[in-house]
N, C-alpha and C positions, 0 to 999 in steps of 0.2 A: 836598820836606818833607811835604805838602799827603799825596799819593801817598801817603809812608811809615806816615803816620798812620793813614791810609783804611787799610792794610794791614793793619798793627798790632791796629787797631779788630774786623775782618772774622775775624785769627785768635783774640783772645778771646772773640767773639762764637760762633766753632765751638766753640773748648775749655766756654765754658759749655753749649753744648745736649747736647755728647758728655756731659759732667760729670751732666747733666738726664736723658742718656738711659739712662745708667748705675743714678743714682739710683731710678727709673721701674723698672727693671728689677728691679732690689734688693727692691722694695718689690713689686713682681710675683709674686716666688718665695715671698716670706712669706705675701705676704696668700691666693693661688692654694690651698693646701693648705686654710686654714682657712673660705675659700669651701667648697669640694670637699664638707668634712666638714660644714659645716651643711648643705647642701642633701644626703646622703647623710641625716644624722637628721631633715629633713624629710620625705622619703622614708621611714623607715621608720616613723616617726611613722603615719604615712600604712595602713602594712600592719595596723593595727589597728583600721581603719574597720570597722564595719557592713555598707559598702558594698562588694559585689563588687567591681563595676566600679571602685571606686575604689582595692583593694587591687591588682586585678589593671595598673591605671594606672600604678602606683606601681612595682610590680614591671619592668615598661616601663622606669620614666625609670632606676632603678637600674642593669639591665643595660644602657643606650645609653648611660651614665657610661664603661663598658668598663675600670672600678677595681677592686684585688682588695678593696678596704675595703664598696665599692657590691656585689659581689656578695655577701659578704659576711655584708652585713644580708638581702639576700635569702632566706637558709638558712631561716628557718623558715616561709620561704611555702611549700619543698616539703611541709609539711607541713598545708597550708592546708585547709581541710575544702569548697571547693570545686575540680573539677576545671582549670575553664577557669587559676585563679592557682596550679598547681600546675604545670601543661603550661606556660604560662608564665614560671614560676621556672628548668625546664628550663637553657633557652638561656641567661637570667641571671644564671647561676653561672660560668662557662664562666671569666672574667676570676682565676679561683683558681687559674687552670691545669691542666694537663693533668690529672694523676695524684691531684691532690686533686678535681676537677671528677666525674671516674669515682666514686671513693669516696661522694659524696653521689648520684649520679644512679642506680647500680644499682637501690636497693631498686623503685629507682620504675619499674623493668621488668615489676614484676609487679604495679602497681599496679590495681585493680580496675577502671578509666576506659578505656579503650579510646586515649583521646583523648591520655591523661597516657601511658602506655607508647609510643605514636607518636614524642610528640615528643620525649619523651624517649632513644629510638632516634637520632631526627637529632642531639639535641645529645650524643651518645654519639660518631658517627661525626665532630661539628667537633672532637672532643677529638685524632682523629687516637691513641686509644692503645689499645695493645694488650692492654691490662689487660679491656678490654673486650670482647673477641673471644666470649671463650665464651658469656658470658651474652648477645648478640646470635644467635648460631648460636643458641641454643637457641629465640629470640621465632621466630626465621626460620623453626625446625621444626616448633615445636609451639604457638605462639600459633593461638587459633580466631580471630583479624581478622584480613583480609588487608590491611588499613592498615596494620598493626602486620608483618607479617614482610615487606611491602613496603619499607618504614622502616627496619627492621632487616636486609635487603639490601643497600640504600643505602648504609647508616652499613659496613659491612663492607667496602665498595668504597670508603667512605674511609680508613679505614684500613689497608687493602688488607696484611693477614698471611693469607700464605699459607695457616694454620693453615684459614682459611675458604672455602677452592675445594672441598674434598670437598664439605662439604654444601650450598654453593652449589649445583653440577655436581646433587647428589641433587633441589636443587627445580627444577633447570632440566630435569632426564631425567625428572620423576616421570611415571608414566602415568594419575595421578589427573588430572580434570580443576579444570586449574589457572586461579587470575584473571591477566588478561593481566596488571595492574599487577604481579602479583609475579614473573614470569616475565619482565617487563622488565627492572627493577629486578635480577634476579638476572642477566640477559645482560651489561646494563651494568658491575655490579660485580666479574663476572668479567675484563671489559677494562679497570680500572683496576688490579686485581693483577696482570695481566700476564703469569699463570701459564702455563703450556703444556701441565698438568695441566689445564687447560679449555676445549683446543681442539676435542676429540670431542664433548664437549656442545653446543659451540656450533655446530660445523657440523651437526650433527644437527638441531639448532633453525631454522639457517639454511637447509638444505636441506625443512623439513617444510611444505610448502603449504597445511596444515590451521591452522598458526599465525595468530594476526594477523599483519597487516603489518609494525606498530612494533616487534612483538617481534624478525622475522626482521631488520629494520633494525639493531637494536640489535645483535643474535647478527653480520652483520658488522661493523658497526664495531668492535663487540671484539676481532673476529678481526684484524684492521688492526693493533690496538693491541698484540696480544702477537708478531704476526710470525711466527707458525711455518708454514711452508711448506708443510705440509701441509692447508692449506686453500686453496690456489691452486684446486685445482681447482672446490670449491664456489661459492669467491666470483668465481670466470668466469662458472659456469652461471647466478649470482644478475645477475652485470653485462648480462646479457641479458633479464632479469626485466621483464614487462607493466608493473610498477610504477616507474615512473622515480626514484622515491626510493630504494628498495632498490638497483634499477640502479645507481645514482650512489654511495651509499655501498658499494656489494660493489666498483666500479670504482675509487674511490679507495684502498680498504683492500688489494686486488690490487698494486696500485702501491706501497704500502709495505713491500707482504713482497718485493713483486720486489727494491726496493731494498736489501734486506737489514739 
C-alpha cells in the first residue's frame, strides 16, 4: 500500500514540474520578443550619441542581435556622417536578407571613404545575390584602391555568377602592373565560379614565374577546383615546383581533375 502511494506521490510530482515546465515556456515566448525590442530601442537610442565610438558600438550589438527588426534600426547609420559607423552598418543590415540588403548597400559603393566602399564590397559578396554582380565588376575595374577592387573580387567569388569571369579573367591577364592582393583575390574567385571560361587565365598565371608565390598558389588551386583537364599539364610542371607550397597544392589539384 506504502509502495502504491510512494508511486502515486512520485507521478504527481512529475505531472506538476511538466505542468511548470510548460508554464515557463509559455511565459518564455511572450516575454523573449518584448525583451528583443527593448534592448533593439536601447540600441538605437544609442545611434544618436555624440560619440562615434559609441554609435558605432551600438551599430555592433544591433547586427550580433542577427534580427530583421535590429537591422533594421540600423538603416540610418549607413548614412552616418562618420566613415568607420557607416563601413560598419555594412555587415549589420545583412539580417533584412538578401535582396533588400543589396538595395540599401549599393549606393555605398561609391561612397567617397575608401574604407566604406571595401566593406561594403564584402557584405555585398555575404549577400550571395546577384542583383549585385554588376556594380561589383565595375569597383573590380575601375575603382583607384586596390582594397576596394580586392573586396570587390572576393565578394564576386561569393557569389560566384558566371556573368563575372570575363572581367575577372581581364584583371587576372591585364599587362599592367598589378597589386598582388588583387590578382589573388581574382585567382581565388575565379575557382569558386568554377567556370572553364577561366582556365587559360589561370594557367597562364600559374605557369608565370615573374608572379608572387601566393598568387601562382592560388591560380592552382582554382585550377583543382573547376577540373578542366586541360591544365594537367601545368599543374605537373607546378608539382615539381622549388616551392613546396605551390608544389603541394598544383599536386593535390592534379589529382582532382585526374579523378575527373
Amino acid at each position: 500500500m506504502g509502495h502504491k502511494r510512494a508511486q502515486e506521490a512520485q507521478k504527481f510530482s512529475r505531472d506538476r514540474l511538466i505542468q511548470l515546465c510548460a508554464s515557463c515556456a509559455f511565459l518564455w515566448l511572450i516575454c523573449v520578443p518584448v525583451l528583443g525590442q527593448d534592448a533593439i530601442q536601447q540600441q538605437q537610442q544609442r545611434l544618436n550619441s555624440s560619440d562615434v565610438e559609441e554609435r558605432r558600438d551600438a551599430v555592433l550589438r544591433l547586427g550580433a542581435m542577427r534580427r530583421e527588426a535590429a537591422s533594421r534600426a540600423v538603416l540610418p547609420a549607413l548614412k552616418d556622417p562618420q566613415p568607420i559607423v557607416r563601413a560598419t552598418a555594412a555587415k549589420a543590415i545583412l539580417s533584412l536578407g538578401s535582396e533588400a540588403s543589396v538595395g540599401y548597400l549599393l549606393p555605398l559603393l561609391n561612397d567617397k571613404d575608401e574604407f566604406v566602399r571595401r566593406e561594403t564590397a564584402y557584405a555585398l559578396g555575404d549577400t550571395r545575390s546577384r542583383t549585385a554582380t554588376a556594380a561589383l565588376i565595375e569597383r573590380l575595374l575601375k575603382d583607384k584602391e586596390d582594397g576596394v577592387r580586392a573586396a570587390a573580387a572576393i565578394a564576386l567569388g561569393e557569389i560566384a555568377d558566371e556573368a563575372a569571369v570575363v572581367p575577372l579573367v581581364q584583371t587576372l591577364s591585364s599587362t599592367k602592373k598589378a597589386n598582388v592582393f588583387v590578382l589573388r583575390a581574382t585567382a581565388v574567385a575565379l575557382g569558386k565560379i568554377k567556370s572553364r571560361a577561366g582556365t587559360a587565365a589561370l594557367i597562364a598565371t600559374l605557369s608565370n614565374e615573374k608572379l608572387a608565390s601566393d598568387v601562382r598558389r592560388e591560380a592552382a588551386r582554382s585550377l583543382g577546383l573547376i577540373g578542366d583537364p586541360t591544365a594537367a599539364p601545368a599543374l605537373k610542371a607546378a608539382s615539381i615546383s622549388e616551392d613546396p607550397f605551390l608544389a603541394e597544392i598544383a599536386f593535390e589539384a592534379l589529382k582532382k581533375i585526374n579523378r575527373g
